[in-house]
TORGURO-303321 format. One line per 2 residues: number of its first residue (from 0); their letters; for each residue z, x, y of N, C-alpha, C. Coordinates in nm, 3 decimals. Each point is the difference from the previous one (the first is absolute). Layout:
<nodes>
NUM = a = Z:X:Y:Z:X:Y:Z:X:Y ~ ...
</nodes>
This chain:
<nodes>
0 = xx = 19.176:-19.185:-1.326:0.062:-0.128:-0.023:-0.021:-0.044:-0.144 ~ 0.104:-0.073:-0.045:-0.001:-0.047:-0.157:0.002:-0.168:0.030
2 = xx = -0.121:-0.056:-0.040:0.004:-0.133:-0.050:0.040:-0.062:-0.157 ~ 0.125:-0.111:0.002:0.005:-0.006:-0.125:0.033:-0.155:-0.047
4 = xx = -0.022:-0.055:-0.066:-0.024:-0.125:-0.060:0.134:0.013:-0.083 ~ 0.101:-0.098:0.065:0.129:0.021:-0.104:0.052:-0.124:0.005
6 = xx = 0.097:-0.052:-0.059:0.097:-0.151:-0.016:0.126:0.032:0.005 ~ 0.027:-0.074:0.019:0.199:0.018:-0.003:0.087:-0.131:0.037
8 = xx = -0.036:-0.041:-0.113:0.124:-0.152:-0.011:-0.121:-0.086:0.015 ~ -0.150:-0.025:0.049:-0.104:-0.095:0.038:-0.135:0.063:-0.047
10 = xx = -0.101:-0.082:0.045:-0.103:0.055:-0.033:-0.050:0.125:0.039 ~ -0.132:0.061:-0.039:-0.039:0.123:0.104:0.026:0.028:0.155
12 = xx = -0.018:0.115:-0.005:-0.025:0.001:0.169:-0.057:0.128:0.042 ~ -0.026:0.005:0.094:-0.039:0.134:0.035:0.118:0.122:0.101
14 = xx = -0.023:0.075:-0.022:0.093:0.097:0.113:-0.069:0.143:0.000 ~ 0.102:0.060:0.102:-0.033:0.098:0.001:0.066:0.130:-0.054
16 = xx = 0.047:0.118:-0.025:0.076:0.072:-0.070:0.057:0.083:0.086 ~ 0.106:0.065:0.027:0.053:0.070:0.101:0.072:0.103:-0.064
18 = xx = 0.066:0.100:-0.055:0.051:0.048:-0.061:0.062:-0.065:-0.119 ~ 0.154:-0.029:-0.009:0.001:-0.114:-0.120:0.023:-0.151:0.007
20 = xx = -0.036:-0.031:0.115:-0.017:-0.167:0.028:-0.137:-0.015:0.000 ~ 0.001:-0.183:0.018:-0.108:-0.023:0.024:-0.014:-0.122:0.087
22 = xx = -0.117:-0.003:0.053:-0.011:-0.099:0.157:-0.083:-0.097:-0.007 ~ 0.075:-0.142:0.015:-0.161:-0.124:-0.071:-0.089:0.013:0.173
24 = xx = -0.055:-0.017:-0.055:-0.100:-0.036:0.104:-0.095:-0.150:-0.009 ~ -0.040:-0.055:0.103:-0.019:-0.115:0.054:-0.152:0.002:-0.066
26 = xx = -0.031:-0.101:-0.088:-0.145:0.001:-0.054:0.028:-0.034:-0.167 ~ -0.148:-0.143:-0.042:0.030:-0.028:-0.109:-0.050:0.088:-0.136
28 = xx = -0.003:0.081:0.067:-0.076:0.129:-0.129:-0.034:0.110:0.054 ~ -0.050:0.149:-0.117:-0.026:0.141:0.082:-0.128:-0.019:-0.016
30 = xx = -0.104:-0.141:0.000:-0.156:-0.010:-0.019:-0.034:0.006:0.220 ~ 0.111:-0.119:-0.038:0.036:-0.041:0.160:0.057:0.074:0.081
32 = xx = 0.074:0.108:-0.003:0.053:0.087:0.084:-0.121:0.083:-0.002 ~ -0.050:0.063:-0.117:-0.147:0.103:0.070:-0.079:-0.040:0.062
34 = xx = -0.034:-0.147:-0.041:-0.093:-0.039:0.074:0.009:-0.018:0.182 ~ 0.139:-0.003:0.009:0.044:0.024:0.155:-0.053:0.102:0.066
36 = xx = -0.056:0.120:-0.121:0.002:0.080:0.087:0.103:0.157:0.078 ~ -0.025:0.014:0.129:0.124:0.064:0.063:0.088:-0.086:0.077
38 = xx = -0.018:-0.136:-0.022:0.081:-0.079:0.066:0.105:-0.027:-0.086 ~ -0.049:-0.005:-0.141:0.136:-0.058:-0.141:0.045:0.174:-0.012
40 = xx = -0.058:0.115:0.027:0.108:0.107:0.015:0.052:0.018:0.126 ~ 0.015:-0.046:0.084:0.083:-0.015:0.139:0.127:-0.066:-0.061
42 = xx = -0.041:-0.136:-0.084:0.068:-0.074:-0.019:0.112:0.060:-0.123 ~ -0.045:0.073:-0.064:0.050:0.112:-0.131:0.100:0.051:0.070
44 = xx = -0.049:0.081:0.099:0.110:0.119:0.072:0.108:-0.090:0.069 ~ -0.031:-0.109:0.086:0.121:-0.093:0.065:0.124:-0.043:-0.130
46 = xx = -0.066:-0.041:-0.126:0.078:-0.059:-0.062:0.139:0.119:-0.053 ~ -0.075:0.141:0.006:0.144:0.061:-0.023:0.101:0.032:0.114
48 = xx = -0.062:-0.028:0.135:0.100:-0.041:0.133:0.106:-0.082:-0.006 ~ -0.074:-0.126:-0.124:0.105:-0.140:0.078:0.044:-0.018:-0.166
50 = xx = 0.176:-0.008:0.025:0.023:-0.033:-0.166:0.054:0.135:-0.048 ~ 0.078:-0.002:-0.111:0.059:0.087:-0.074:-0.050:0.021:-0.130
52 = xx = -0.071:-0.103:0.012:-0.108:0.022:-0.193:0.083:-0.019:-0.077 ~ -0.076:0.031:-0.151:0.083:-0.008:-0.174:-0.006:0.110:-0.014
54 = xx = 0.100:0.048:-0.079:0.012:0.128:-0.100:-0.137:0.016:-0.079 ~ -0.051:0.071:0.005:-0.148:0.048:-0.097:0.097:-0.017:-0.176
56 = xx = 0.147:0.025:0.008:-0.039:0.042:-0.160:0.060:-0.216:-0.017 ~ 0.026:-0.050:0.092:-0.002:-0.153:-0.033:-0.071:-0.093:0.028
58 = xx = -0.155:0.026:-0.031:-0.090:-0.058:-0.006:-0.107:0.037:-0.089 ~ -0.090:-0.079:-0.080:-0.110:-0.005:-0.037:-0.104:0.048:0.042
60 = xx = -0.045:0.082:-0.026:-0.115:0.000:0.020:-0.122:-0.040:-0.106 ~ -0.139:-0.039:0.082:-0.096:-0.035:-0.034:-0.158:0.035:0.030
62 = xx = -0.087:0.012:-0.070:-0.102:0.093:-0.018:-0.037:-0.053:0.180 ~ -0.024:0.090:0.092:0.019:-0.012:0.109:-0.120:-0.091:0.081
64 = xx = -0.151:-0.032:-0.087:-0.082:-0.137:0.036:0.032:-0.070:-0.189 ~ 0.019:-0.091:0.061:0.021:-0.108:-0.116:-0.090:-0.033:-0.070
66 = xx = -0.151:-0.073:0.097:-0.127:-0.056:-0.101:-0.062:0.061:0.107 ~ -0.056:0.113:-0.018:-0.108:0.034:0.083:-0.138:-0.044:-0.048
68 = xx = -0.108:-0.057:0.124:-0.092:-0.059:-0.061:-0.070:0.126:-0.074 ~ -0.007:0.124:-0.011:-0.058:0.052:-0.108:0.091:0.146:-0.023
70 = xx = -0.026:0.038:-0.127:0.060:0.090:-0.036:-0.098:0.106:-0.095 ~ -0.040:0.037:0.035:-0.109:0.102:-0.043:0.093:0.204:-0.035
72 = xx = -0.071:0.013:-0.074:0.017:0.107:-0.078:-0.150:0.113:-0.070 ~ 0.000:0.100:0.063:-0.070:0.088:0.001:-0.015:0.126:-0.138
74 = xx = -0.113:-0.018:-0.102:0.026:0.042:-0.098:-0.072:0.141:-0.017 ~ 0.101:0.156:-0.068:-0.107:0.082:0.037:0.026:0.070:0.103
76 = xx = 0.081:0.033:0.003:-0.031:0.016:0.189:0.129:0.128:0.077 ~ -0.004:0.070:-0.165:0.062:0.150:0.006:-0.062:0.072:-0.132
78 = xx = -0.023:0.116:0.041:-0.059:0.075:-0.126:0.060:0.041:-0.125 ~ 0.159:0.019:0.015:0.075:0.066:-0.101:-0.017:-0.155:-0.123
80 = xx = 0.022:-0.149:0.103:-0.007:-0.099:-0.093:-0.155:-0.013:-0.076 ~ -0.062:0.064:0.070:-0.154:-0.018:-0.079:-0.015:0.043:-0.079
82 = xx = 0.107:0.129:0.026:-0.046:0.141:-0.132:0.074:-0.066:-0.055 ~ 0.169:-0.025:-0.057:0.045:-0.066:-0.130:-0.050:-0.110:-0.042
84 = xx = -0.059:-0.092:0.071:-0.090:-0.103:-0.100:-0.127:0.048:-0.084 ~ -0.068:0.077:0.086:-0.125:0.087:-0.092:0.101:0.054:-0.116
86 = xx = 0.077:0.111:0.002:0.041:0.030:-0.111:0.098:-0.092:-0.135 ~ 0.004:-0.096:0.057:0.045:-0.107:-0.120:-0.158:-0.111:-0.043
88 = xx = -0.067:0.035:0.106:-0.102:-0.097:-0.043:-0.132:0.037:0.060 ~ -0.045:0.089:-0.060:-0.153:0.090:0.033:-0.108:-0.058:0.067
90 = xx = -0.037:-0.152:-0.081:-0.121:-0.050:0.074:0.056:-0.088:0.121 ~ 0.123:0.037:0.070:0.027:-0.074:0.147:-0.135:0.067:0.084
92 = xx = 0.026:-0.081:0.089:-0.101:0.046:0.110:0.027:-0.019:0.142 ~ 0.009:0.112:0.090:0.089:-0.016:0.104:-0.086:-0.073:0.071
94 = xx = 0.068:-0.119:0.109:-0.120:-0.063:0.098:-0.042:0.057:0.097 ~ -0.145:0.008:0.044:-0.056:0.023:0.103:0.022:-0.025:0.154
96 = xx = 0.069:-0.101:-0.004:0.049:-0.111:0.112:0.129:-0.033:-0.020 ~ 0.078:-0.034:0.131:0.063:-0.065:-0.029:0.062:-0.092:-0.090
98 = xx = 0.090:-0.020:-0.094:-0.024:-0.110:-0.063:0.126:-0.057:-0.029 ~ 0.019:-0.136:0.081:0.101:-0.107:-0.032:-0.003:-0.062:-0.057
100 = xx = 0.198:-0.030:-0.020:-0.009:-0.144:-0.077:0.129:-0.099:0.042 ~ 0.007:-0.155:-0.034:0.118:-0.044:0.089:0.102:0.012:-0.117
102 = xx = 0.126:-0.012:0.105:0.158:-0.034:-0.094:-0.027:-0.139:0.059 ~ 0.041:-0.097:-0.089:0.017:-0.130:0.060:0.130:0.018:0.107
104 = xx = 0.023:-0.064:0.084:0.164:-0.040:0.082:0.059:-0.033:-0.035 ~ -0.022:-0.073:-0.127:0.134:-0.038:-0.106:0.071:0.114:-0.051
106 = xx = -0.067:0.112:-0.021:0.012:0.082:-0.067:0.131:0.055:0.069 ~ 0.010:0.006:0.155:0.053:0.105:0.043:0.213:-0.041:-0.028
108 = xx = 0.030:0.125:0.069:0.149:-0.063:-0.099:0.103:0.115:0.050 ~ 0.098:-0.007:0.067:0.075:0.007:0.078:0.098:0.132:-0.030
110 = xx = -0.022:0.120:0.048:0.015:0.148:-0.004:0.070:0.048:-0.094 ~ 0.162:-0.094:0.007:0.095:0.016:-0.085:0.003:-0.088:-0.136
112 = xx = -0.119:-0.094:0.001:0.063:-0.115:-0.097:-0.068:0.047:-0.136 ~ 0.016:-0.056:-0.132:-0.019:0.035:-0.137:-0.168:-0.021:-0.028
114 = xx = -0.054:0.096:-0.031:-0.175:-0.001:-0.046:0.033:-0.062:-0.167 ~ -0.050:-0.088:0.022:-0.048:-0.090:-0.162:-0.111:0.037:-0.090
116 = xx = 0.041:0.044:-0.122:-0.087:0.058:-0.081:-0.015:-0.157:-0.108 ~ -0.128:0.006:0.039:-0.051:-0.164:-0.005:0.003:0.011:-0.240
118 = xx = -0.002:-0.099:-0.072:-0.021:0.039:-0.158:-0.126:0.010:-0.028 ~ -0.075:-0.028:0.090:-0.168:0.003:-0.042:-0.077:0.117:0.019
120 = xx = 0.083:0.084:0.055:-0.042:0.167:0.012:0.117:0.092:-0.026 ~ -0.058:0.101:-0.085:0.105:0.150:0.042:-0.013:0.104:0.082
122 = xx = -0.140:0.030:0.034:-0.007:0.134:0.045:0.008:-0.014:0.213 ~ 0.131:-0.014:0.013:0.084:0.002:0.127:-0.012:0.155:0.043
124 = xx = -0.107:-0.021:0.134:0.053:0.152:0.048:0.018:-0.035:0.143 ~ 0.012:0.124:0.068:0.078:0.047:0.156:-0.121:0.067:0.053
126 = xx = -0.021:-0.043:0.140:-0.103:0.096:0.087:0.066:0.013:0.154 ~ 0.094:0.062:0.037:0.068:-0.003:0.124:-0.150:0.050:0.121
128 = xx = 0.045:-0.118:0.082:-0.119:0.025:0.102:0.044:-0.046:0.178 ~ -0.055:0.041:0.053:0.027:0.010:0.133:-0.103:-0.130:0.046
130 = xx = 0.077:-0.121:0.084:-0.076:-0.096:0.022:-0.038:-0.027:0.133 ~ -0.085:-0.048:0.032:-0.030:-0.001:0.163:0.035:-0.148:0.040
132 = xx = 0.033:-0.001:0.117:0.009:-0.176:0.013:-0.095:0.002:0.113 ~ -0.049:-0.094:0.036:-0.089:-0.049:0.122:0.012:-0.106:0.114
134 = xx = 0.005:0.058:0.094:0.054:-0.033:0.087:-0.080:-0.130:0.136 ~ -0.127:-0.025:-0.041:-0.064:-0.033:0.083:-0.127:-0.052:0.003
136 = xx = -0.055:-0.122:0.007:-0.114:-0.036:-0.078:-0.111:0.057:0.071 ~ -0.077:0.132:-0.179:-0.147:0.037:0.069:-0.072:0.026:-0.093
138 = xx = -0.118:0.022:0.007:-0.162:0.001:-0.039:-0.046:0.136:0.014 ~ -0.056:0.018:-0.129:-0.090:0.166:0.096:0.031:0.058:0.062
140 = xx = 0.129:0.050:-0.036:0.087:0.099:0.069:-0.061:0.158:-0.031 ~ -0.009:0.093:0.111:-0.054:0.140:-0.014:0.153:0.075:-0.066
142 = xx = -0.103:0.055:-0.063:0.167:0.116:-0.069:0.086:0.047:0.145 ~ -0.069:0.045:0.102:0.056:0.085:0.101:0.079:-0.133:0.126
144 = xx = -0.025:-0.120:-0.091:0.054:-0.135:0.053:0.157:-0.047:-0.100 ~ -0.016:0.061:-0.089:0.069:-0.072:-0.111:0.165:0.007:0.002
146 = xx = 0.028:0.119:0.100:0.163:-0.048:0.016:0.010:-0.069:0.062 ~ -0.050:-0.077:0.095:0.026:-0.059:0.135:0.035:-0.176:-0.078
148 = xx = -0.023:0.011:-0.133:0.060:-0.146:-0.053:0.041:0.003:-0.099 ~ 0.093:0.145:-0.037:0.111:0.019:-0.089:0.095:-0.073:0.058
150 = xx = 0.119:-0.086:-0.068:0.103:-0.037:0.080:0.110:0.080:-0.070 ~ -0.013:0.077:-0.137:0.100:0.094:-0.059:-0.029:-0.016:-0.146
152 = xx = 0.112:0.108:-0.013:-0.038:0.059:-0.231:0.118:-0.068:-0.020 ~ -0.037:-0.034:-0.162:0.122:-0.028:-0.072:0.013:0.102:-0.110
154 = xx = 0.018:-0.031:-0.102:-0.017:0.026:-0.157:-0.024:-0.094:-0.096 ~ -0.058:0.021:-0.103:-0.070:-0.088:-0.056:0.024:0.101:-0.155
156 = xx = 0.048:-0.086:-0.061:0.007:0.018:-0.158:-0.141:-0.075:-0.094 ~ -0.104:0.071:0.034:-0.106:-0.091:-0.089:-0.012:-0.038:-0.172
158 = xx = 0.107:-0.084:-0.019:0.048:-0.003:-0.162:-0.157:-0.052:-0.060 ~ -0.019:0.083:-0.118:-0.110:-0.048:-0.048:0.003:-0.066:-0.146
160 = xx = -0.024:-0.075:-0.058:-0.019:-0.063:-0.162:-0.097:0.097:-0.038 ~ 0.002:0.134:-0.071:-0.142:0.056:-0.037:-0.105:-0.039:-0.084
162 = xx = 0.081:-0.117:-0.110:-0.066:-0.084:-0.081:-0.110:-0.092:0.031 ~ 0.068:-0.051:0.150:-0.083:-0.091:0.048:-0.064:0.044:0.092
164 = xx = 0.006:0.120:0.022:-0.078:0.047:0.104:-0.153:0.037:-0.048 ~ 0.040:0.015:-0.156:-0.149:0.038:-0.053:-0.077:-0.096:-0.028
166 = xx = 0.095:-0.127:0.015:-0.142:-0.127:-0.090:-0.124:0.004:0.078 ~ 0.002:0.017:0.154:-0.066:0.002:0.080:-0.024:0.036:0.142
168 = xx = -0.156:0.065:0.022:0.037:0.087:0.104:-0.031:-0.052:0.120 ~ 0.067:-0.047:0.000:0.077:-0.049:0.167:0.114:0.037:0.029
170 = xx = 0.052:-0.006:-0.120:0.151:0.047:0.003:0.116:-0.077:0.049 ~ -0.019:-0.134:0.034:0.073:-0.069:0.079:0.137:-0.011:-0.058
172 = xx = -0.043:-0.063:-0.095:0.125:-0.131:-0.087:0.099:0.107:-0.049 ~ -0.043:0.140:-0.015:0.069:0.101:-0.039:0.082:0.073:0.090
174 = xx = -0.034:-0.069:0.115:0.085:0.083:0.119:0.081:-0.128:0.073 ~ -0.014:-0.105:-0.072:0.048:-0.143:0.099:0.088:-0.067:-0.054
176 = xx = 0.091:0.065:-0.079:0.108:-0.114:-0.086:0.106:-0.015:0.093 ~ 0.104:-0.133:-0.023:0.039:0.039:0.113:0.108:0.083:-0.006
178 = xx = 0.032:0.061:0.091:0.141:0.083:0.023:-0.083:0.162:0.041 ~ -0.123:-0.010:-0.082:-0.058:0.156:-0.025:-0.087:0.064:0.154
180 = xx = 0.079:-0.092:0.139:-0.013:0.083:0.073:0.090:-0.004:0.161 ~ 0.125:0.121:-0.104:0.080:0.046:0.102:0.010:0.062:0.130
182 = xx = 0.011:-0.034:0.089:-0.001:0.030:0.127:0.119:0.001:0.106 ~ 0.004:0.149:0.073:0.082:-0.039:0.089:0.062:0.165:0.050
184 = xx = 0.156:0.007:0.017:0.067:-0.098:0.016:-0.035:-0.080:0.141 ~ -0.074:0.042:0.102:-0.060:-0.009:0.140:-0.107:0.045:0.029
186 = xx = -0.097:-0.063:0.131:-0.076:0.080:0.066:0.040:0.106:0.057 ~ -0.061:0.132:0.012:0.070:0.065:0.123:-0.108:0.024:0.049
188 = xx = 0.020:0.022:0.148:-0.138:-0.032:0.112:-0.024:0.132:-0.012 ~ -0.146:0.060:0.038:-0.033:0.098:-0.027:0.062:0.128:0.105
190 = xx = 0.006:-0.003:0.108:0.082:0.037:0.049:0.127:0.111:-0.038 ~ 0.084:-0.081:-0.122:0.090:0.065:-0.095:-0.038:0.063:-0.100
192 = xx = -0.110:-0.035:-0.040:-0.090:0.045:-0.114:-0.031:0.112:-0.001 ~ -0.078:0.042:0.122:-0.114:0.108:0.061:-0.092:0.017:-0.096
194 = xx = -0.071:0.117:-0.062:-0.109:-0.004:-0.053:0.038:-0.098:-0.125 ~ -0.158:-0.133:-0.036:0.053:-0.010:-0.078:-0.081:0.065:-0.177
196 = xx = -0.069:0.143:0.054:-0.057:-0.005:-0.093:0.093:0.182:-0.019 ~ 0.084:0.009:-0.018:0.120:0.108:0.042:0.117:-0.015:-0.076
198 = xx = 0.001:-0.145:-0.096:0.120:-0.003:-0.026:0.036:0.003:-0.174 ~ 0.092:0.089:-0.026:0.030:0.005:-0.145:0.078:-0.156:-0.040
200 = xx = -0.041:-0.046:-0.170:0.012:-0.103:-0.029:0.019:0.049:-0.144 ~ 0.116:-0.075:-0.071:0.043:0.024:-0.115:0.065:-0.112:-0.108
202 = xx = -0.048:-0.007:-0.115:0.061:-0.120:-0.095:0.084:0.039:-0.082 ~ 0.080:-0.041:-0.029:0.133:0.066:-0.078:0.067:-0.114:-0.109
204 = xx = -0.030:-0.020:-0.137:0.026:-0.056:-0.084:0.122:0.020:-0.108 ~ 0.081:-0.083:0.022:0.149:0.090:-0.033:0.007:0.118:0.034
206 = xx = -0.010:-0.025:0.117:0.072:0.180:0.084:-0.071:0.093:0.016 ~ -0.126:-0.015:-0.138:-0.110:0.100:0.024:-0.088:-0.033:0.054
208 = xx = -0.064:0.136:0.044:-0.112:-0.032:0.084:-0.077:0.031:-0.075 ~ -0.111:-0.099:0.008:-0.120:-0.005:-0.084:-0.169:-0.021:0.092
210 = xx = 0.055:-0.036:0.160:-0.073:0.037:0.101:-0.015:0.088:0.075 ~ -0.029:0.105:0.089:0.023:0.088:0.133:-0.105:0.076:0.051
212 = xx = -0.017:-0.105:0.124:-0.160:0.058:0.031:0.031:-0.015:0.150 ~ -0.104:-0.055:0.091:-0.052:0.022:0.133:-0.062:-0.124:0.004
214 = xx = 0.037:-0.063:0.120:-0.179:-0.094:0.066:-0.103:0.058:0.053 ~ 0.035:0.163:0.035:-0.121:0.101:0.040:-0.125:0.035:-0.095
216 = xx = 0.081:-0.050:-0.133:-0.131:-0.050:-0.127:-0.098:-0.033:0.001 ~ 0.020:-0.109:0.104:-0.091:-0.137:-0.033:-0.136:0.016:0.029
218 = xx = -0.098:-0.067:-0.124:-0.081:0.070:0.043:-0.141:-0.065:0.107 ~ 0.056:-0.147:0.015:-0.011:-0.064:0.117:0.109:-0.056:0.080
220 = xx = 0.055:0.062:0.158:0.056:-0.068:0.060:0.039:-0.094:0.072 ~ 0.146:-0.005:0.006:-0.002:-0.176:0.079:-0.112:-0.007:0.081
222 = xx = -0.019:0.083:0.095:-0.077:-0.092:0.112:-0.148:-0.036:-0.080 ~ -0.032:0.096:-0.084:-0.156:-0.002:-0.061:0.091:-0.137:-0.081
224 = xx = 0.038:0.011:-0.073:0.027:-0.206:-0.062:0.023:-0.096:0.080 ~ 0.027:0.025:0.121:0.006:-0.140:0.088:-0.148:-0.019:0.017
226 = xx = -0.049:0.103:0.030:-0.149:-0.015:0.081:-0.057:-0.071:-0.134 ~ -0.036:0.050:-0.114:-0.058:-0.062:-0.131:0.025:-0.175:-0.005
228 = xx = 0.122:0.008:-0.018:0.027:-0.115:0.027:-0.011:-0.119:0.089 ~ 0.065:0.029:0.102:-0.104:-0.056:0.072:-0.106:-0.030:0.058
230 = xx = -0.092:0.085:-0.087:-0.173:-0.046:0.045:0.006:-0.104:-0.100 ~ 0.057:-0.025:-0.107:-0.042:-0.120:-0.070:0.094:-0.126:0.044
232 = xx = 0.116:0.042:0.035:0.123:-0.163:0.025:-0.004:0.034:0.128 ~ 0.082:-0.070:0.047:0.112:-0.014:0.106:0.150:0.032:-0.018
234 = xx = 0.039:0.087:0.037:0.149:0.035:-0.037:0.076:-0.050:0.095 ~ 0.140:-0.036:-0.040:0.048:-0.105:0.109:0.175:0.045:-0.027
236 = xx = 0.082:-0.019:0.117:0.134:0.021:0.024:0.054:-0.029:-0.168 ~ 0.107:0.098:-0.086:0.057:-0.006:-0.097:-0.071:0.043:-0.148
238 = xx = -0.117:0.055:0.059:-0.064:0.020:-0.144:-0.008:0.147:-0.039 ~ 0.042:-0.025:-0.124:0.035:0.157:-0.062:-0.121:0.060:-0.065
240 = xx = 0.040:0.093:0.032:-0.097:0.128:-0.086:0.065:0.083:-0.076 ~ -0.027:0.022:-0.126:0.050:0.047:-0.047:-0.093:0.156:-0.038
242 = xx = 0.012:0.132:-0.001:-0.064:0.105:0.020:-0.055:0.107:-0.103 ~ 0.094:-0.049:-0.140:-0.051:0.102:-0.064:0.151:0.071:-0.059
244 = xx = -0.053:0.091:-0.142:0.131:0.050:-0.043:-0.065:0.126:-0.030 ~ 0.123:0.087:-0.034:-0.015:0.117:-0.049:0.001:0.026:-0.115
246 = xx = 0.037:0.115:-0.078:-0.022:0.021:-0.164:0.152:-0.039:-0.029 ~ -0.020:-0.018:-0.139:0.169:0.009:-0.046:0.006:-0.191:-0.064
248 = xx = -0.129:-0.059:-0.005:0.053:-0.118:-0.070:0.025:0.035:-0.132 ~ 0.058:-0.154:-0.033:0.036:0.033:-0.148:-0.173:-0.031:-0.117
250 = xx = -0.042:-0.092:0.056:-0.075:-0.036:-0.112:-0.106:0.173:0.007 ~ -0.025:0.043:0.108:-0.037:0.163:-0.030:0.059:0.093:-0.081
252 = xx = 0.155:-0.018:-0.039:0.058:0.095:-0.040:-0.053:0.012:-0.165 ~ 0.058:0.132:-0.074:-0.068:0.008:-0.140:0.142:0.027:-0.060
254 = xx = 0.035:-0.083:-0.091:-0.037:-0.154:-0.027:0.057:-0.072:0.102 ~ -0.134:-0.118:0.055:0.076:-0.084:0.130:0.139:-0.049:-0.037
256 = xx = 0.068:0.015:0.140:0.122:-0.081:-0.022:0.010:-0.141:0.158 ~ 0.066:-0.120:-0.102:-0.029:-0.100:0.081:0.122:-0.040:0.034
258 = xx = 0.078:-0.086:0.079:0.109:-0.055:0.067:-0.014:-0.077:-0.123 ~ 0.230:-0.022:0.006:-0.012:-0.096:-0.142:0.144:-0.051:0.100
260 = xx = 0.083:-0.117:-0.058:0.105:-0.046:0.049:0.092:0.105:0.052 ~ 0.095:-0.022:0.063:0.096:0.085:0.111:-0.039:0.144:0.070
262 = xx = -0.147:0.036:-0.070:-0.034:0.105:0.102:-0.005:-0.031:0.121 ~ 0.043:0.104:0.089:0.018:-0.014:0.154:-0.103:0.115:0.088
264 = xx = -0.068:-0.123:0.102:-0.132:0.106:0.026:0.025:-0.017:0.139 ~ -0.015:0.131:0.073:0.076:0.049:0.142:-0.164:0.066:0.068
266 = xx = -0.043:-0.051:0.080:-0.074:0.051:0.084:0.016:-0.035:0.121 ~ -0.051:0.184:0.037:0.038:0.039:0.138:-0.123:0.078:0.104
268 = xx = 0.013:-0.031:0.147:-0.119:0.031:0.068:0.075:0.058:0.138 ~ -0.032:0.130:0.011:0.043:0.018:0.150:-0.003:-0.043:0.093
270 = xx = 0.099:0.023:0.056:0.046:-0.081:0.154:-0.015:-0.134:-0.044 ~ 0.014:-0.029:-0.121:0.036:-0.183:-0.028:0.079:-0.078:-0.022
272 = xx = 0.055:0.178:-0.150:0.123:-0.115:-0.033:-0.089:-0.002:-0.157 ~ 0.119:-0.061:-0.034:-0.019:-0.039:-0.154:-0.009:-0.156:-0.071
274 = xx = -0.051:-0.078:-0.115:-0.012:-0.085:-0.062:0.052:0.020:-0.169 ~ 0.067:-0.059:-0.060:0.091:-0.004:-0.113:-0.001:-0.152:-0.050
276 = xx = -0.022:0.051:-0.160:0.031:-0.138:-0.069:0.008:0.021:-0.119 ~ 0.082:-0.048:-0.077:-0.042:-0.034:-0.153:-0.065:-0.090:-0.100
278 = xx = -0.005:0.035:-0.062:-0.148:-0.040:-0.119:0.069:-0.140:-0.051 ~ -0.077:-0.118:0.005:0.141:-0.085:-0.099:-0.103:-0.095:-0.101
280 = xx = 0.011:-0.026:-0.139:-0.120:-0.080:-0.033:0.022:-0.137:0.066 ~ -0.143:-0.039:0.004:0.049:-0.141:0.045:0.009:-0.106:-0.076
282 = xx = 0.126:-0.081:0.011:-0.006:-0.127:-0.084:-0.052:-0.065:0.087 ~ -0.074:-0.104:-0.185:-0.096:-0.086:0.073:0.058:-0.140:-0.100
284 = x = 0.133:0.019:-0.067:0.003:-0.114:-0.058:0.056:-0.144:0.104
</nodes>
């Protein structure tokens, strides 16, 4: 099943995806439909029963949770990306642990729509990543527990400011501007997914590919990051995870190359589907 956050002539809404329509379904958000449960996917599957839906290519879509209360992002967390940062920058040091950091929710920004290359930074790069959504509020979840409150993957374009990513290591403000985190175009329940640590994922920057790897990479998996995670929070219906990238950024490359106006950056994740946008500066007069 494809959950997707789209508009058409009104505000958001939610539906579901069917081949090339799409089906609203009854509920004021996809925070609120997971949180249903298997009762708001009962309610998923009825809605493509009753109704004839919209055309998929005449509607909007939108990053498929809107403000999720958190949006976390996992740094590190494939080897090929470890090795090109060591080799552009020797005294890195890979972490021992886990180690996160948040995208604000402002940040996030709607699959198809324009990534803003803000004037207070240049060095704009691309990290195509496979995102988890969560389905179900829990605590101290066991790895061998941890699908049981997947509610489905998206894609996730983790746009980074590299400038600002260095002032400080937290890394936040460098990963949180807004627009710089694309998502989408849908959940798909895992189900459709199948493995999700199985699947090839690729970034393609004007046409080229400058990503192409595996989530079989990773060198901690989803379920091992839910469990991490939630020994310290509470994870709750709509909150993303974001997992990790492969090699092939730009600020790694020799000499780095960074996103500049009308570049168009295409990332793609099996059995997902794809996310597309172009680069646009942003006015701020």
């Amino acid at each position: 099943m494809k959950l997707a956050t789209y508009s058409i002539g009104d505000g958001p809404r939610v539906g579901v995806v069917q081949d090339d329509r799409i089906f609203a379904i009854e509920t004021p958000s996809m925070e609120d439909l997971l949180g249903d449960g298997p009762e708001g996917m009962r309610r998923a599957a009825r809605a493509m029963e009753t109704g004839s839906g919209d055309a998929l290519v005449a509607v909007r879509l939108h990053a498929p949770v809107l403000r999720p209360r958190k949006f976390l992002g996992i740094a590190s967390n494939y080897q090929s990306h470890i090795d090109e940062v060591k080799a552009t920058n020797p005294d890195y040091i890979a972490p021992l642990f886990q180690r996160w950091f948040a995208k604000l929710p402002t940040s996030i920004n709607g699959p198809y729509d324009p990534i803003l290359l803000p004037p207070e930074g240049e060095q704009l790069d691309w990290e195509v990543e496979l995102a988890v959504v969560i389905g179900r509020r829990c605590r101290r979840v066991a790895p061998e527990k941890a699908h049981e409150v997947v509610a489905g993957y998206t894609i996730c374009n983790d746009v980074s400011l590299r400038d600002w990513q260095k002032r400080s290591p937290t890394i936040m403000l460098g990963k949180s501007f807004d627009t710089h985190g694309p998502l989408g175009p849908w959940i798909v329940t895992p189900d459709e997914v199948g493995d999700p640590h199985a699947l090839r994922m690729r970034c393609l920057v004007n046409g080229e590919t400058v990503q192409d790897g595996s989530t079989s990479e990773m060198i901690n998996n989803v379920w091992e990051q839910i469990a991490y995670l939630s020994t310290v929070c509470t994870l709750e219906p709509g909150d993303v995870l974001a997992t990790g990238t492969p090699k092939g950024t730009g600020g790694s490359m020799s000499p780095p190359r960074f996103l500049k106006a009308r570049d168009r950056v295409r990332c793609e994740v099996q059995n997902i589907g794809a996310i597309e946008a172009e680069v646009q500066a942003e006015d701020i007069a």
